[in-house]
N, C-alpha and C positions, 0 to 999 in steps of 0.2 A: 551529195552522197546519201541513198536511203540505207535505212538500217535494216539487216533480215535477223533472223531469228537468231543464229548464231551470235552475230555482234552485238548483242545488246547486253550481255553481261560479259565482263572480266572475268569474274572468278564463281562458279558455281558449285554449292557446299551439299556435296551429297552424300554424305558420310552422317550427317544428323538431319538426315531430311524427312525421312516420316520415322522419328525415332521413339513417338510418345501416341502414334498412332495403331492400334490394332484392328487389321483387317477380316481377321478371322475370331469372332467374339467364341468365349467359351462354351456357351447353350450350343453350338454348332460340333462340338466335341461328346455330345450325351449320345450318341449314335457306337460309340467304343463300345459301351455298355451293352447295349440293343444286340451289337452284333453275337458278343459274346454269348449271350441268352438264345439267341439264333443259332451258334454253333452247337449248345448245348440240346437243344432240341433236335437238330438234325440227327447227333449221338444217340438222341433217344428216339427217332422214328427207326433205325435200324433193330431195334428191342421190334416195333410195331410191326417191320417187315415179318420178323418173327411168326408173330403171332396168324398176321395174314396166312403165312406158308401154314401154321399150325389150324385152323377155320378150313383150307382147300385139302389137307387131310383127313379132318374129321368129315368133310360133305362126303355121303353116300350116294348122292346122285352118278348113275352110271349111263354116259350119255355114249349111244352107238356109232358114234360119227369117231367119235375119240379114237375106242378101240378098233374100229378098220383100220385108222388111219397107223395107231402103231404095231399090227397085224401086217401091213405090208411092209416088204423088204428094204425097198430104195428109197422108203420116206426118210426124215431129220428128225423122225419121233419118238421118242424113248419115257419111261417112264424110272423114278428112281425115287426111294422114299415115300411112295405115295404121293408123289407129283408127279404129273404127265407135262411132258416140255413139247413143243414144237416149235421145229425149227429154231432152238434154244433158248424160247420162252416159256414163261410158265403157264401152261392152259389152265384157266378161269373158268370153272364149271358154274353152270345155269343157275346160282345162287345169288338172286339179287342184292342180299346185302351185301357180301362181299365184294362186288365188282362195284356198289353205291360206295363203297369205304377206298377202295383203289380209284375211283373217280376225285373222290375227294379231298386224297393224299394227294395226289396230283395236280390239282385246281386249287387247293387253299392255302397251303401253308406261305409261312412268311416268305421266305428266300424266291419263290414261282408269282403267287400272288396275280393270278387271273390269267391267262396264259393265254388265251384262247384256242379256238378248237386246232387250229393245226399245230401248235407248240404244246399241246396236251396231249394230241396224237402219238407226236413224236415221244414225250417222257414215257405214257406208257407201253409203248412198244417198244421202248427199250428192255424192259423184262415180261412184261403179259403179255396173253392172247385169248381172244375168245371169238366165237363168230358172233360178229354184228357188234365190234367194236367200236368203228367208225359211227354209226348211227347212236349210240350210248352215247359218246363224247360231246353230239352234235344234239341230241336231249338236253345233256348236264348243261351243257355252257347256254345255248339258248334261255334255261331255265334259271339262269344266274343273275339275280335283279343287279349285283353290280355291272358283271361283262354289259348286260343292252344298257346301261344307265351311260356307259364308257364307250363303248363303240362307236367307231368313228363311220359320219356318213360317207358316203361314196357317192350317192346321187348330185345331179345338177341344181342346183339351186333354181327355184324357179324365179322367170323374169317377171316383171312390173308387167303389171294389166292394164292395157288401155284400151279405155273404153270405146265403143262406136257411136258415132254421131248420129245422136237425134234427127229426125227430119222433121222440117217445118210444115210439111203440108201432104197430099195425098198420093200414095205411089200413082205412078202413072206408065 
């Protein structure tokens, strides 16, 4: 008779069997901390959203494209407070810092943490707009020494080179 796994023990005591073993060491627990500090931050980029809205108020820039667009009837464009919305976001006038500082609320913070350009796309277009959005985003991330240092190849690996045989003597 061979013996299989089952039959080889009688009585198996698994009620103190990894009882003085921990799997999950406490260094592994300092991340409660972190997050907390993370919530708290978040709390306070809604203060920073603020401020952005209050930056696209004070910009004087009066760009003509804007007001045809909420000039016409059947557009989604409104303006309120001295923000101009389209299509229910908030249009980002031609002021480079400001749309440098909403690129990189979006790209940096701890909770997103390099997104890349089509998942950066997507955050800000959930509330901005500006023309030549797409191209901005595809700037910023290109120009991010982490994203290219992370970015994963996609090309083929190239194969082993082998070489061509010598000839011994003269074409002919």
């Amino acid at each position: 008779m061979k013996a299989d796994i089952l039959s080889r023990k009688d009585h198996v005591d698994t009620i103190n069997n990894n009882k003085d073993i921990q799997m999950l060491k406490d260094e592994m627990w300092t991340r409660k901390q972190i997050s907390a500090e993370v919530k708290m931050i978040r709390r306070n980029q809604v203060v920073e959203e603020t401020t952005i809205l209050e930056e696209i108020r004070k910009n004087k820039t009066n760009e003509q494209e804007v007001y045809k667009e909420l000039e016409k009837e059947d557009s989604q464009s409104y303006e309120e407070n001295r923000i101009v919305y389209v299509d229910g976001r908030i249009y980002v006038p031609s002021n480079q810092r400001i749309r440098e500082r909403i690129l990189q609320e979006n790209h940096e913070p701890v909770d997103v943490e390099h997104p890349g350009q089509q998942k950066m796309m997507e955050l800000i277009k959930r509330n901005y707009w500006w023309p030549g959005i797409k191209t901005d985003v595809k700037k910023y991330v290109q120009g991010c020494f982490k994203c290219q240092q992370n970015k994963v190849q996609h090309m083929k690996k190239a194969e082993e080179l082998h070489p061509l045989k010598t000839l011994e003597g003269p074409w002919k």
